[in-house]
N, C-alpha and C positions, 0 to 999 in steps of 0.2 A: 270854301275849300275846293282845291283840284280834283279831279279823278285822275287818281295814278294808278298807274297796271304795275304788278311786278311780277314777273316772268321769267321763272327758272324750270328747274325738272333733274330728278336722279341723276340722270344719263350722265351732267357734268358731272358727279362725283366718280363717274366710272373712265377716265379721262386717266390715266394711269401713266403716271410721269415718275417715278420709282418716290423709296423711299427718302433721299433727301434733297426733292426738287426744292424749290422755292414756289413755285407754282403748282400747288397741293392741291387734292378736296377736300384738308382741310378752311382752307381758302373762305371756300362756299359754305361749310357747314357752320364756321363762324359769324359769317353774314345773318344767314339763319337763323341761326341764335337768336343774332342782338337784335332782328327786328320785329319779332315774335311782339312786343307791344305795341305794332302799326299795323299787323295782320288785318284788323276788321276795319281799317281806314284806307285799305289796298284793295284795284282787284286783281284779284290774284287768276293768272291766265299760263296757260302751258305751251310752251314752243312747239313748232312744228316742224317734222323733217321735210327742208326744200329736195327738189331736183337738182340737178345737173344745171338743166339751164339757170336757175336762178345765181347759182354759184360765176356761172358763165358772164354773167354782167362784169365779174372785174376778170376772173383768174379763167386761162385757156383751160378747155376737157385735158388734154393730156398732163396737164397738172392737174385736175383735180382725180384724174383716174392714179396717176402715183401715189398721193392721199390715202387712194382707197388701197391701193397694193400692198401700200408701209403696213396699213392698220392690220393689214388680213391675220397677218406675221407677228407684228409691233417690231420696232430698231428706230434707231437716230435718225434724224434727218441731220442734226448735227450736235455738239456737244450739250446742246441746251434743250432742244427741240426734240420734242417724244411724241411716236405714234404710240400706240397699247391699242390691244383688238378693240373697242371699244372708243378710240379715236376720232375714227372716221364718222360716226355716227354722233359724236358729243357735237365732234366741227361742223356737221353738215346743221342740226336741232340748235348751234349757238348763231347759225346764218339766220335761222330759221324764225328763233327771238323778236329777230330785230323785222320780218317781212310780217309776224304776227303784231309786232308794237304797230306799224305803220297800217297795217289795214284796218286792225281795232280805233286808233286816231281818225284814220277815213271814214268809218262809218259810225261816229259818235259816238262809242262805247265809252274811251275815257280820252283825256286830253294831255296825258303825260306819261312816260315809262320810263323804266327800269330795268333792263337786260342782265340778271343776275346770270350771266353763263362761263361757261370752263369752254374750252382754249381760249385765249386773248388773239386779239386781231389784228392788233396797227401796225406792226413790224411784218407782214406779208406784204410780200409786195406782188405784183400781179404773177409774177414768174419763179418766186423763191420762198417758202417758208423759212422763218428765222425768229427767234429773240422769244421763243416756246408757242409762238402763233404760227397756225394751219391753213387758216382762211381769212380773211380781211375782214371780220363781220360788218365795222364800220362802212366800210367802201362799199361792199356790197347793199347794204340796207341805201346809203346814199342813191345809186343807181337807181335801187327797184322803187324809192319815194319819186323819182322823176318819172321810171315808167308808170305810177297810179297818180301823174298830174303835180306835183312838187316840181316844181321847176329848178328854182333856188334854195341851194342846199348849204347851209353851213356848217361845219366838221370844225367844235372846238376840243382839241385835245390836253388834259392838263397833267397825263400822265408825266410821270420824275423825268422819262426814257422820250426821247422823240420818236415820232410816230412814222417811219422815213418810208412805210407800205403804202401808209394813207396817201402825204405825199406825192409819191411816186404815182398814185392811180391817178392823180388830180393834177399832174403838173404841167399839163398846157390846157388846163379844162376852165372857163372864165364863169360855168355854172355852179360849181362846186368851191367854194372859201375854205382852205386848209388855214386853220389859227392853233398854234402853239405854241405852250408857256415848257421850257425842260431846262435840265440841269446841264450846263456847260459842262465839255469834258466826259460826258458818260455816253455809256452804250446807245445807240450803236456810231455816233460820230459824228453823224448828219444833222440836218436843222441848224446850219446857219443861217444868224438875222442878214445876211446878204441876198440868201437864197427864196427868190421870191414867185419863182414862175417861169415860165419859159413860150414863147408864140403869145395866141389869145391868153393865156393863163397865167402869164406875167403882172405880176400885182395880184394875184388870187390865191398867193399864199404869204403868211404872214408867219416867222417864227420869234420869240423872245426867250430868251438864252439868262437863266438866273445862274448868280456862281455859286459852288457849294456855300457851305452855313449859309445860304439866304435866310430870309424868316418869311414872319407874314408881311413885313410891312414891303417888300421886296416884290411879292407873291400880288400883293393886293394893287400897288401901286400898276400892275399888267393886267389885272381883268377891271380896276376903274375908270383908267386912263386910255388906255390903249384899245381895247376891245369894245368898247362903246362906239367910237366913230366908225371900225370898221364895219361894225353888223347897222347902222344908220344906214352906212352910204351903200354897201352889198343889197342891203332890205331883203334878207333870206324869206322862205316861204314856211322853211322848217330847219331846229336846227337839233343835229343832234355831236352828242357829247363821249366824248373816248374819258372816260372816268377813271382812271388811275391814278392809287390811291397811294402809290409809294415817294409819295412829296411829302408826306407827313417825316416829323422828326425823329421814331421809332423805326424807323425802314431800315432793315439791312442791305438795303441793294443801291442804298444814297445816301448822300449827305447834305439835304436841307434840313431849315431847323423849323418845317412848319408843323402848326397847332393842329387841335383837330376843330378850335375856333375860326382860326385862319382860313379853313377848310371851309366849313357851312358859310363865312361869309363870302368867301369867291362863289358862293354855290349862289347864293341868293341871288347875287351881283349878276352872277348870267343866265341867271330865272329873271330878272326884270331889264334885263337889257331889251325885248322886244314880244308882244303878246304873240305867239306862234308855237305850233306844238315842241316840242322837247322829249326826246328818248337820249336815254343816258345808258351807257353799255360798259359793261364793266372790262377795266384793263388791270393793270398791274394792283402791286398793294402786299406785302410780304407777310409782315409783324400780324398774325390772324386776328391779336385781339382789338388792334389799332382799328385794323380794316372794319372788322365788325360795327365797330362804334362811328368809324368815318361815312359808310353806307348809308346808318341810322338814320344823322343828320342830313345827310340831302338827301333821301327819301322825308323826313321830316319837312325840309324846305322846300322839298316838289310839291308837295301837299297842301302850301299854304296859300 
């Protein structure tokens, strides 16, 4: 069996996105919930508030000082996207997750994690908040793994939603493998299979494009086929995971028709694509009850 970290704190339920976000605390509390029967097979570890500079690896200070301005107050950054006094502090502690997963990895506490945190990250892009993320957690955690000696980074994303912040950090980077599986046609536009890189970093992004009602056989055929050779021939040193969870067929914010079987076995699939640490960081996921029971199972399959 693995040692898995899972790695939340209050602070995300105080992330205050009004009453009928899709992006709730109840989210998190559902999670919660359902994994209450893996508790003593977890270690359980607490994020920690970064600095400035750590945030500073993707997003410039005068973006992340607006951050802090929004929060002081709380108001929009845009129709979808909420500061709440309490904001700034979830985003900076959900940065924080992921620089905690990565040194606990380094120093052989455990060998796998789980970033159960509030704001989501992949739709920041170095200069813009959007799509209800603040801060790029994935991107950043990527960065600060190369600055403690990770060299080769790979970023699979399998959120419903393309990850276009991720992306964007990464797109003439030949360190860092952006790979994503989303749903044609949705928010926010980006992530065509055309679009692969640009300078050195041309061919170091991969996107696959399912059409709505896909299923699993659709879902599975892009982490069997396709994502095997690429993390062969990349040979990452670590790889971590933008975990969103609104691919399932209960998601109000899509239209695939995937399982929550579907699910645990694309999970397993990119757990045995290559023996290297893994932190998985939670993104999207709407339906609370779904998401609960989706987390379960790859926490269950990190495990094994």
């Amino acid at each position: 069996m693995k040692k898995v970290a899972y790695i939340t704190d209050d602070i995300y339920l105080r992330h205050d996105t009004g009453a009928i976000h899709p992006e709730s605390p109840e989210r998190l509390m559902a999670i919660n919930q359902a994994i209450e029967p893996l508790l003593k097979q977890l270690v359980l570890v607490s994020p920690i508030k970064v600095s400035t500079s750590i945030i500073e690896l993707v997003h410039p200070l005068e973006y992340i000082e607006n951050i802090e301005s929004m929060s002081e107050y709380g108001g929009s950054i845009d129709s979808d996207t909420i500061c709440s006094v309490d904001s700034y502090d979830a985003a900076t502690m959900a940065v924080g997750a992921g620089v905690v997963a990565l040194d606990g990895i380094k120093a052989g506490k455990f060998e796998r994690a789980f970033c159960a945190v509030r704001p989501p990250g992949h739709h920041a892009t170095p200069t813009q908040a959007m799509g209800f993320c603040l801060f790029n957690n994935i991107a950043i955690a990527a960065r600060y793994a190369q600055s403690i000696g990770y060299e080769k980074v790979m970023i699979i994303d399998f959120d419903v939603h393309h990850g276009n912040g991720t992306q964007d950090t990464f797109w003439q980077d030949d360190s860092v493998f952006y790979f994503s599986s989303h749903q044609a046609f949705a928010y926010p536009g980006t992530g065509a299979e055309a679009h692969k890189g640009e300078g050195k970093g041309e061919g170091y992004t991969a996107n696959f494009l399912m059409m709505p009602e896909s299923t699993d056989v659709e879902l599975l055929d892009i982490y069997e086929n396709d994502l095997p050779p690429l993390i062969a021939k990349f040979e990452p040193d670590i790889i971590l995971v933008s975990a969103g969870y609104d691919l399932h067929e209960s998601d109000p914010l899509a239209t695939l028709n995937i399982t929550t079987q579907g699910i645990r076995t694309m999970v397993r699939g990119v757990l045995g694509c290559k023996d290297v640490p893994y932190i998985f960081f939670l993104e999207g996921g709407y339906d609370v009850g779904a998401l609960g029971e989706n987390v379960k199972v790859t926490l269950e399959e990190m495990l094994r």
